[in-house]
Backbone as JSON, one array per atom type, in Angstrom:
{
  "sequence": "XXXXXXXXXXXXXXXXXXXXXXXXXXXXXXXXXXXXXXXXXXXXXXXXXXXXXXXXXXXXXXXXXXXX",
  "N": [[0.84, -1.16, 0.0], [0.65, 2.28, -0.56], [2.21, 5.07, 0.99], [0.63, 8.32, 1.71], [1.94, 11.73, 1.29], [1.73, 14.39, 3.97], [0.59, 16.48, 2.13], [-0.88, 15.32, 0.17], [-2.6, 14.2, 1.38], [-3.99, 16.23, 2.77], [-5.31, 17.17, 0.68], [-6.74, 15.49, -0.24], [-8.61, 15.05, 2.22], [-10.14, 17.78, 2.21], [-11.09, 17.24, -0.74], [-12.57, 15.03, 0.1], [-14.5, 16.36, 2.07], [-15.78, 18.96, 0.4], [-16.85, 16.99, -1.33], [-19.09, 15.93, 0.44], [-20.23, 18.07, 0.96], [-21.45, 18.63, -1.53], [-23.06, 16.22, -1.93], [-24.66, 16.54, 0.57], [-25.71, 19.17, -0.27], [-27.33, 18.48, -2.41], [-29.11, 16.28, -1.62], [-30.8, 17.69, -0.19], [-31.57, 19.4, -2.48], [-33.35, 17.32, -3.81], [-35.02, 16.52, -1.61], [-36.32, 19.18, -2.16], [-37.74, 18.82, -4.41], [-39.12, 16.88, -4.23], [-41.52, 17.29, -2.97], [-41.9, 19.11, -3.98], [-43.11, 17.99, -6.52], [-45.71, 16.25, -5.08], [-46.69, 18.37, -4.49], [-47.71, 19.17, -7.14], [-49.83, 17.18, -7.85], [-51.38, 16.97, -6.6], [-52.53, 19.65, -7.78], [-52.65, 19.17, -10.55], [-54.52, 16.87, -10.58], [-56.92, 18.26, -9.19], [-57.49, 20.49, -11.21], [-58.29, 18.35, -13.23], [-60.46, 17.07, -11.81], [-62.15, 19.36, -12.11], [-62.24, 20.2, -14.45], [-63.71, 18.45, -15.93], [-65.87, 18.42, -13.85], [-66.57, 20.99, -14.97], [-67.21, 20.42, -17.8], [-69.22, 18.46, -18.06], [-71.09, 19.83, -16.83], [-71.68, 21.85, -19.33], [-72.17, 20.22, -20.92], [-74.68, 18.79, -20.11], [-76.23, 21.6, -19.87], [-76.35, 22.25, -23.03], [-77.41, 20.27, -23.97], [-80.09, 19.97, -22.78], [-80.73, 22.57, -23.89], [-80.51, 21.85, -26.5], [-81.59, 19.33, -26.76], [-84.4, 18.85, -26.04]],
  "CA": [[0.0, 0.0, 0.0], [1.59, 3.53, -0.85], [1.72, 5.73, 1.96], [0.66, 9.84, 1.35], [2.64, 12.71, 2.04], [1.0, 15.61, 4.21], [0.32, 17.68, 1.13], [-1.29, 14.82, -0.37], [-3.73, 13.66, 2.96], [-4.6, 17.66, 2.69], [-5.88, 17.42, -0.83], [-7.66, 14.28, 0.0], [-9.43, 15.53, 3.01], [-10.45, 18.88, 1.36], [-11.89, 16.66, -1.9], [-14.17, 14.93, 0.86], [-15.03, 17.57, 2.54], [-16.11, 19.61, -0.94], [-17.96, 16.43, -1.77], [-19.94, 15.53, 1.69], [-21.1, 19.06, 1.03], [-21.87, 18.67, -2.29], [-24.02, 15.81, -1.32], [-25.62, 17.5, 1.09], [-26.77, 20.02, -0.98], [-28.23, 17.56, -3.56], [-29.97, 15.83, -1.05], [-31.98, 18.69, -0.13], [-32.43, 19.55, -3.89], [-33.97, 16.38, -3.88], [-36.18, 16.71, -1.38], [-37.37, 20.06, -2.58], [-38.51, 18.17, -5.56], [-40.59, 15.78, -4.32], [-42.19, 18.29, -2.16], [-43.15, 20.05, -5.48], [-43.91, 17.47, -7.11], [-46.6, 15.98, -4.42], [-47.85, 19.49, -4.57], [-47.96, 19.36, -8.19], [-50.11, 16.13, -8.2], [-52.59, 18.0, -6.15], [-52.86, 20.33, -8.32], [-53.38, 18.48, -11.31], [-55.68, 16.45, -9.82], [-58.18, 19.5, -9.01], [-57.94, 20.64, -12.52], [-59.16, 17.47, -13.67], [-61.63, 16.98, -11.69], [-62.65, 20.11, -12.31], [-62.47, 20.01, -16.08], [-64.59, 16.89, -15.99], [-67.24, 19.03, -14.05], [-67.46, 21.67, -15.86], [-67.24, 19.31, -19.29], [-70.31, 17.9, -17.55], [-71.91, 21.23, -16.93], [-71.87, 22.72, -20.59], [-72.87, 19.15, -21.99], [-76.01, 18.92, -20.05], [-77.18, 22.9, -20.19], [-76.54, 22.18, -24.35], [-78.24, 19.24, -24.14], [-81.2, 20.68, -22.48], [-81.64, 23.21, -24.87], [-80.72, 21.51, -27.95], [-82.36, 17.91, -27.35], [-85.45, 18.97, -25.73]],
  "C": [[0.9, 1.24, 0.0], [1.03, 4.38, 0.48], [1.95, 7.6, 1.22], [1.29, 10.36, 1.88], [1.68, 13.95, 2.49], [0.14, 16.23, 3.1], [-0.72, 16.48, 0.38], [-3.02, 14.38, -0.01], [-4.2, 14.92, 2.84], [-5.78, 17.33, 1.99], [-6.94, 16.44, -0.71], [-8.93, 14.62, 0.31], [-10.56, 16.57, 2.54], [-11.58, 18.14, 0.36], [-13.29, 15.97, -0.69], [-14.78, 15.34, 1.15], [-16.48, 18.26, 1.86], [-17.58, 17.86, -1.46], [-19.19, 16.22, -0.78], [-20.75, 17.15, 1.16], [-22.2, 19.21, -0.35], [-23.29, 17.29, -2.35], [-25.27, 15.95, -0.44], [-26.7, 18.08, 0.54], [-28.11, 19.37, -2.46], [-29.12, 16.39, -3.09], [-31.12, 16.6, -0.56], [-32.59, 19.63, -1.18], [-33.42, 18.52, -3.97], [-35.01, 16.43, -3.45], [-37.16, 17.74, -2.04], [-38.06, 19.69, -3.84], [-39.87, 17.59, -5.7], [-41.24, 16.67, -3.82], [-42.93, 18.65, -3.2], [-43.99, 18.82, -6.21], [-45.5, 16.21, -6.57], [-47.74, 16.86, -4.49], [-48.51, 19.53, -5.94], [-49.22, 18.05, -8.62], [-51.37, 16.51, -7.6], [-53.36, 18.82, -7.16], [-53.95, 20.12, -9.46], [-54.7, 17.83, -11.29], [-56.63, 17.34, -10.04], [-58.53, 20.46, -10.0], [-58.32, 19.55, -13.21], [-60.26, 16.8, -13.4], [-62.19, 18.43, -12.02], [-63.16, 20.86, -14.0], [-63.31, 19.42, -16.58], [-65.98, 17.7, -16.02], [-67.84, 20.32, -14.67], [-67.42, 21.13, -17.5], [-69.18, 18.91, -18.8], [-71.44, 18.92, -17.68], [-72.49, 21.56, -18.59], [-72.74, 21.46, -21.07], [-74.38, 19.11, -21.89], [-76.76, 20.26, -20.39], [-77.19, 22.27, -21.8], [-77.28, 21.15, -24.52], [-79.69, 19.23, -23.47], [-81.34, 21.53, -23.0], [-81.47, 23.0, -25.99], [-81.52, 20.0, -27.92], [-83.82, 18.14, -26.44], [-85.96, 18.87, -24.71]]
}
């Protein structure tokens, strides 16, 4: 096994460091994702039902005054 010199064990450390953080931060990108996209599923949702009923709406008024 090769052993590091100081300057080397620095550079190391540092690179973990830099990544643990960079992890970090892409773990709580993450979450903020799903977050949205839970909200976003909501959303959707309540425009489609709501599309539905007013789809529903127009069909019957037109269909009460065009079929009799």
């Amino acid at each position: 096994m090769s052993s590091l010199n100081d300057i080397e064990t620095g550079k190391l450390i540092a690179s973990i460091d830099t990544l643990t953080d960079e992890v970090k931060e892409l773990r709580h990108e993450v979450d903020m994702l799903k977050e949205q996209m839970t909200k976003g599923k909501g959303i959707v949702i309540g425009f489609v039902l709501l599309a539905t009923g007013m789809g529903a709406s127009v069909s019957s008024i037109v269909n009460k005054f065009l079929g009799g």
